[in-house]
KETI-678389 format. One record per residue (C-alpha): x, y, z. Coordinates in steps of 0.2 Angstrom, whole numbers, plus 5000, padded with zeros to 4 digits. Example, Ala and Ser with C-alpha at 12.3 -4.5 7.8 and 13.67 -1.06 7.14 Angstrom:
2
506249785039/506849955036/
This chain:
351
560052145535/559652235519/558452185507/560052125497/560551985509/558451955505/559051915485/558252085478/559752195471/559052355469/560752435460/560552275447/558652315448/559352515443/560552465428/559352345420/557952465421/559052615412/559352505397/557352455395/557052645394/558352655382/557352525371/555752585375/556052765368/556452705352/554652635350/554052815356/552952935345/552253105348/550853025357/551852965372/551553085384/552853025400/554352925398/554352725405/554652745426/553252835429/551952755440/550952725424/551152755405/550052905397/549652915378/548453045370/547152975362/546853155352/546753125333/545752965333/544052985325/542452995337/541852805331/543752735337/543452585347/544752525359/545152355359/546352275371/547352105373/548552005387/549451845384/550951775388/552551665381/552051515390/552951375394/553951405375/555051505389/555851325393/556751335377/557251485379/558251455397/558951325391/559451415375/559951555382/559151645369/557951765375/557551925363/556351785351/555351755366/555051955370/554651975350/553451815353/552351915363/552152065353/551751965337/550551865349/549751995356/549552115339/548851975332/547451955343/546852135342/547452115322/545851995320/544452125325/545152245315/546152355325/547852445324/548852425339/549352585349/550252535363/551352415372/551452355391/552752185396/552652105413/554252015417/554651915435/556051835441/556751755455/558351835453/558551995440/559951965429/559952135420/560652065403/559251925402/558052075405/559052175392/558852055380/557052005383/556352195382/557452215365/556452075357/554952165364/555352335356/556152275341/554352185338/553452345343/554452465332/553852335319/551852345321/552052545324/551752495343/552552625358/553252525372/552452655386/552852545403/552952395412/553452315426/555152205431/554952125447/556152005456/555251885469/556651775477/556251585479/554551625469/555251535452/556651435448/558351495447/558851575430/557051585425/555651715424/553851735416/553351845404/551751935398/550952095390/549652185386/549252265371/547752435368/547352465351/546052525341/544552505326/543252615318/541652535327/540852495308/542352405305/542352305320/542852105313/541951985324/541351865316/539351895314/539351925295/539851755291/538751635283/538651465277/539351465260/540551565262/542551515259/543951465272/545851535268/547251475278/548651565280/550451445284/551151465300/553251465304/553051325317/552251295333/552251485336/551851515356/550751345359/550951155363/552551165370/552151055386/551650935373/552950955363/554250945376/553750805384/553550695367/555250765360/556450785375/555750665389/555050515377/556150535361/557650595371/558050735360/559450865363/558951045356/560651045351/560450895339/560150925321/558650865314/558750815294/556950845291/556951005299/558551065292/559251135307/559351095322/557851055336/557951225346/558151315332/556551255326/555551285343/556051435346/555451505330/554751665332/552851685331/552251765314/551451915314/550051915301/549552125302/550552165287/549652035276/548052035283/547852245283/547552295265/546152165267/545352215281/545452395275/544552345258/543152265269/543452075263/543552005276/542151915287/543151845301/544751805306/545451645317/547151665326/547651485328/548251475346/548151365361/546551255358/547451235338/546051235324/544651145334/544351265348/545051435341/543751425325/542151415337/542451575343/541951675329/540751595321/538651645324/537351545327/536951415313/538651415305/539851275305/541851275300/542051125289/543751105288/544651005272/546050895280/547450875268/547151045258/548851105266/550251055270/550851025286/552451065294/553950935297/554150975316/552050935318/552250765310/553850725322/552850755337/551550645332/552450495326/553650495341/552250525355/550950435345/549850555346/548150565339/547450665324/546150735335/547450785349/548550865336/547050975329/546551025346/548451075353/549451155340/549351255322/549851125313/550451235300/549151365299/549451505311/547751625304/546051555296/545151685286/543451685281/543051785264/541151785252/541551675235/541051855229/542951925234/543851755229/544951835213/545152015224/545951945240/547051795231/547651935220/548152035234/549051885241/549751835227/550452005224/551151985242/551951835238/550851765253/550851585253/548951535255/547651375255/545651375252/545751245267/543751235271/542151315268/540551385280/539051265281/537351245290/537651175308/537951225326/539551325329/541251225328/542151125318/541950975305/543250895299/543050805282/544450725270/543750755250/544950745239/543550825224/543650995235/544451105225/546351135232/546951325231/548751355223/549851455235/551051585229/552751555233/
């Protein structure tokens, strides 16, 4: 026998892997040292300054990935992870450097692959992020047929005085909310069991209060806030950022926030996305469980001083961000409150 007759196609394995270093050099700069095949990716450090702290991130797709099979639309998924993954670094302040994907399959089909690196490299040209390696495996009888996982991890860096974690915050201080594109990379076990198993939607179907139709909706790529939220970090104005991903507002805001301050969070102060307000009504949902799982429309929380107020709304006003004061820091343990006070005053977003 041959490892073939075992499912692995080595020459399919070849051709696939010959595209994605095609893709991956166009994300190169003069830092990459090696091309993508080596048995790791090198990148020069040299011309970082001597305070530069490295800050690293892994995530995956999840099972958002579902859609996408069933779709057969794969390069939003591979951008997904970039945008994912630069965001997380994005929140302490750091710039990404580099890119490393992880994709598995039961059977390598090379222009799935193909497609799903493109997304990857089209998102990392974007943040100024070289693709420097990764790894394609093909395990047989390990996942289901015409389905794969998909992961990365990204290294990027942050002068040390310019670290954002959170530990500047204090109580007074203002809550933005930054509006998400829908439900990003999170919830979608949730989601699909209340929209395609209960409700009995097809992806295909158009759905008027989406205005398209239920695939396109879910698989929405996953913003990338760096471009907005760079010229503010670099100005020092911000205290502490909030990626809203799995654990939605409730479990993600905790994480920053030291010891004696409390998010209180202004329900209705936004407004939330059409696709949100489906899945609750059909699956019944709770308020609580909505908070807890998904976005709900905000995708980034940032935490500024009242002091910068007019500086960092005229900065996203000028942007043409669309923004929300959604809540403010107050006295308590770490975590969230959730009030609804309609005399809190409601920020104007910029269209």
């Amino acid at each position: 026998m041959r490892y073939k007759d075992a499912g692995v196609d080595f020459s399919a394995a070849h051709r696939a892997k010959s595209k994605i270093r095609k893709l991956a050099r166009q994300t190169f700069n003069s830092k990459v040292l090696r091309e993508v095949g080596a048995f790791g990716g090198f990148y020069a450090l040299n011309g970082l300054p001597r305070d530069a702290v490295l800050v690293a991130s892994v995530d995956g797709v999840g099972t958002k990935l579902k859609i996408a099979f069933e779709m057969n639309r794969h390069a939003s998924v591979g951008e997904d992870l970039v945008n994912h993954c630069v965001n997380d670094i994005t929140v302490h302040g750091a710039s990404p450097l580099f890119f490393l994907d992880y994709l598995a399959t039961g059977h390598l089909r090379p222009a799935v692959a193909e497609e799903v690196i493109l997304g990857i490299a089209r998102a990392c040209r974007a943040n100024g992020c070289a693709l420097i390696g990764g790894e394609t495996a093909e395990m047989p009888g390990f996942y289901p047929e015409n389905e794969y996982d998909l992961a990365g991890c990204i290294v990027g860096w942050v002068h040390r005085s310019k670290i954002v974690d959170g530990s500047r915050i204090r109580p007074g201080d203002l809550i933005l909310g930054l509006p998400s594109q829908g439900l990003h990379t999170n919830g979608y076990s949730l989601a699909r069991k209340v929209l395609l198993e209960r409700g009995r939607m097809k992806l295909s179907q158009r759905v008027p209060e989406l205005g398209r139709t239920l695939g396109e909706e879910l698989l929405e790529t996953h913003r990338c806030y760096r471009p907005i939220l760079r010229p503010l970090l670099d100005q020092g104005y911000i205290k502490g950022l909030v990626h809203i991903t799995g654990g939605g507002i409730t479990d993600n805001t905790p994480r920053i926030l030291p010891a004696g301050c409390q998010a209180e969070i202004t329900l209705g102060t936004w407004p939330t996305l059409p696709i949100f307000d489906l899945i609750a009504r059909l699956g019944k949902v709770p308020q609580d469980e909505m908070l807890r799982t998904f976005n709900m429309g905000l995708g980034m929380l940032v935490v500024i001083s009242k002091q910068h107020w007019v500086h960092v709304t005229a900065v996203l006003r000028k942007r043409r961000e669309k923004f929300w004061l959604v809540g403010r820091i107050i006295r308590g343990k770490p975590g969230v409150r959730y009030v609804k006070d309609p005399s809190f005053k409601r920020a104007d977003s910029c269209a």
